[in-house]
Structure formats: C-alpha cells, structure tokens
N, C-alpha and C positions, 0 to 999 in steps of 0.2 A: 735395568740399568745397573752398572756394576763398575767400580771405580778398573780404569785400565792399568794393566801388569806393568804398565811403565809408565812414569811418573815423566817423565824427559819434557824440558819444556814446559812443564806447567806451570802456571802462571802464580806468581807470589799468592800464596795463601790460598790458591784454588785447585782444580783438581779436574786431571783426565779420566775421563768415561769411555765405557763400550757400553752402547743398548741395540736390542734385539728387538726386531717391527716383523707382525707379520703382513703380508701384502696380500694384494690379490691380482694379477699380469690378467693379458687377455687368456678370453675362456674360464673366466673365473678359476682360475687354478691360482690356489697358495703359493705362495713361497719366504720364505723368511730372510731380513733383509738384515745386516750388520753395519753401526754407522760407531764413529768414533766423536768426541767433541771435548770442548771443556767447559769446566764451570767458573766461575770468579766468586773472592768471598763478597761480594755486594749485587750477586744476582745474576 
C-alpha cells in the first residue's frame, strides 16, 4: 500500500491510497489485482 500520486479529493486530514493483492482466478493461476481507496484520520 502506497499513498496515490494524486491527492484529489481526499478527504480533510486523510489520504488516498493505491494497494497491490495478489489473487488467484480459476485454474489457480496468479494474477495481481490494483485497488484504489482512502483513509480518514480517525480510522
């Protein structure tokens, strides 16, 4: 998890994120999934 390159919209005192998941689809095959979100400063 890693703070996102743009701030836009984030919420007073808190802070947008990019994280990285790796998955597993059918056939057991990997693949790695990209999700965006934010955080607030009270959690």
């Amino acid at each position: 998890m890693v703070p996102h390159h743009d701030q836009t919209n984030a919420p007073d005192g808190g802070l947008r994120f990019i994280m990285s998941l790796r998955i597993t689809g059918e056939g057991h095959i990997s693949s790695i999934e990209f999700r965006a979100g934010t955080m607030e400063h009270d959690g």
